[in-house]
N, C-alpha and C positions, 0 to 999 in steps of 0.2 A: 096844187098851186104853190103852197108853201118850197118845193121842189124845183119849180120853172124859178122863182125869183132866186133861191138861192144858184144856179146854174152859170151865169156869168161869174160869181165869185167861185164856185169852182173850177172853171175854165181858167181864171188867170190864175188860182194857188196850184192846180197841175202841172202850169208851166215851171214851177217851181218843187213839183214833187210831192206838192201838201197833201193832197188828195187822196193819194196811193194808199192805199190799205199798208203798206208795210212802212211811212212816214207819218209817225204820227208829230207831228212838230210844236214843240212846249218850250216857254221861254221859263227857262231855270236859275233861280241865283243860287248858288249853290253858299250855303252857310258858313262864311268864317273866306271866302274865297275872293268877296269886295268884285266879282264881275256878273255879270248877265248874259246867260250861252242860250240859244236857240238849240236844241236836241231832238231829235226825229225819234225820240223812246224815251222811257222813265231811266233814267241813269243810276246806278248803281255807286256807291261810294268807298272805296277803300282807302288806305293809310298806308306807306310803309318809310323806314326809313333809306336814304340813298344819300348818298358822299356825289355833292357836287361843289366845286370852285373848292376842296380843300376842307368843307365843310362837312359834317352828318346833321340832315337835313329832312324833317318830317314832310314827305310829298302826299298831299293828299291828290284824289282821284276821283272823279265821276264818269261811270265809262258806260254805255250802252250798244248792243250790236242792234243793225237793221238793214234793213236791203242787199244783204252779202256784205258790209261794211263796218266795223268797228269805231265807233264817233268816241272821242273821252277829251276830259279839260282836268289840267294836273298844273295844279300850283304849291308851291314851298316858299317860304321866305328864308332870303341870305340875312345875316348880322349883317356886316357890311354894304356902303354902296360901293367901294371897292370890286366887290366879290359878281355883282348885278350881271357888266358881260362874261366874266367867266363861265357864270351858272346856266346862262344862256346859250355859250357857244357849249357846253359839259350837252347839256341837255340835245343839243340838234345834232352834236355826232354821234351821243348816243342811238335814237331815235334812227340815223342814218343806218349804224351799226345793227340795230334790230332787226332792218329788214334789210340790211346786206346789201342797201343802194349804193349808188354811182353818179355821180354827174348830176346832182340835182337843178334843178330849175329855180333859182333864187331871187324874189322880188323883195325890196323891204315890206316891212310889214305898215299896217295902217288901222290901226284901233282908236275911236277915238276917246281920249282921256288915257292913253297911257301915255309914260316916261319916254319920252324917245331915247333910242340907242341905238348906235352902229350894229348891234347882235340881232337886235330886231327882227326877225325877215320871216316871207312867207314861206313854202318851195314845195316842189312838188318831186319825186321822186319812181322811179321803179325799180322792185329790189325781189328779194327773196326772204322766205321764212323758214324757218330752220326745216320743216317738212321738204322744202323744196319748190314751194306752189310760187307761181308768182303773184307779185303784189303791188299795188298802187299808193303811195303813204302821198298825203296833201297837210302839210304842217305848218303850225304857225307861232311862232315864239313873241312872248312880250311880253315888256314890266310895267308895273306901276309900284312906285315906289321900289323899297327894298322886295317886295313878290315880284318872281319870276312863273311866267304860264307857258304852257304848252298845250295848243289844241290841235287835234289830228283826227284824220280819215284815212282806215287804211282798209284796204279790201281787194278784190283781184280786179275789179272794175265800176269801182266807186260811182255814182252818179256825177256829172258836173255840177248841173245844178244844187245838189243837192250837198256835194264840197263848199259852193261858193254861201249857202244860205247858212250851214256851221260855221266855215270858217271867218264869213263876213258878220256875221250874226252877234259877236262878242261887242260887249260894251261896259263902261264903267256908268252906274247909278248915282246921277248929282244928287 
C-alpha cells in the first residue's frame, strides 16, 4: 500500500530523473560556497589554486560523476569588483578550452539572488576531451558578490532533464 501512494510522486520525480537508480538528487550547500546546488551524487570536494582576471585565486570544487555525466560547482572569490567579468569571462573560455568546443549556444544566465552581469550566461556546447571522445559541456557562470561560480555538466550525452534540474537548481539561501 505504502507503495501505491508513493507511485504518483514517483511518476512525476522520473520525469525529472529522480527516480533513476543512478540519480540520486541531494540539495547540497556546499560549506564556505554561500549557494545551494541540487547534485544527482554525494560530491566530492577539492581545492586548487588557478590565475584568473590576473589574480592567483583559491578555487574550491564539488564534483560528482553519475549517469555517464560529470555534475561539479567551482567557486573562488576575486579581491576586486573590477576583476568579477574578467574571472568570469577567464573561466567560460577556459571551460570552453577543456573540452575543445566551438560555437556555443549562449543564454544569459538566471539565478536568483546573484549580482547581475553581462558575463553572466548559461551555454551549452559540444566539444572534445583530450582522449578524443566526444562530449556535451552544459555551463553556467555567475556572481554574487566579489564570488564567481561555475556550474557544469559534461558527458557524451548528458540527460536534458537532468542538465536543466543542476543547472536550474542553484540558489542563494536568504
Amino acid at each position: 500500500m505504502k507503495f501505491l501512494a508513493a507511485l504518483p510522486m514517483c511518476l512525476v520525480l522520473a520525469a525529472l530523473g529522480a527516480c533513476s537508480p543512478a540519480l540520486d538528487w541531494r540539495e547540497t550547500a556546499a560549506e564556505g560556497s554561500g549557494v545551494v546546488a541540487m547534485f544527482p551524487c554525494r560530491p566530492d570536494r577539492h581545492a586548487r589554486t588557478v590565475e584568473l582576471a590576473g589574480s592567483k585565486l583559491k578555487m574550491e570544487m564539488l564534483v560528482c560523476p553519475a549517469d555517464g555525466a560529470t555534475y561539479a560547482l567551482s567557486f573562488a572569490d576575486v579581491p576586486e569588483p573590477a576583476q568579477v567579468a574578467p574571472a568570469l569571462a577567464a573561466l567560460r573560455s577556459a571551460a570552453l578550452r577543456n573540452v575543445q568546443a566551438t560555437a556555443p549556444q549562449v543564454v544569459p544566465a538566471r539565478i536568483g539572488g546573484m549580482t547581475p552581469n553581462a558575463e553572466a550566461v548559461r551555454l551549452a556546447a559540444t566539444g572534445r576531451l583530450p582522449d578524443g571522445a566526444r562530449v556535451q559541456a552544459h555551463i553556467v557562470f555567475f556572481t554574487k558578490g566579489l564570488r564567481v561560480y561555475q556550474g557544469s555538466v559534461v558527458g557524451a550525452q548528458p540527460s536534458a532533464e537532468a542538465n536543466e534540474v543542476f543547472l536550474a537548481g542553484f540558489r542563494f539561501p536568504a
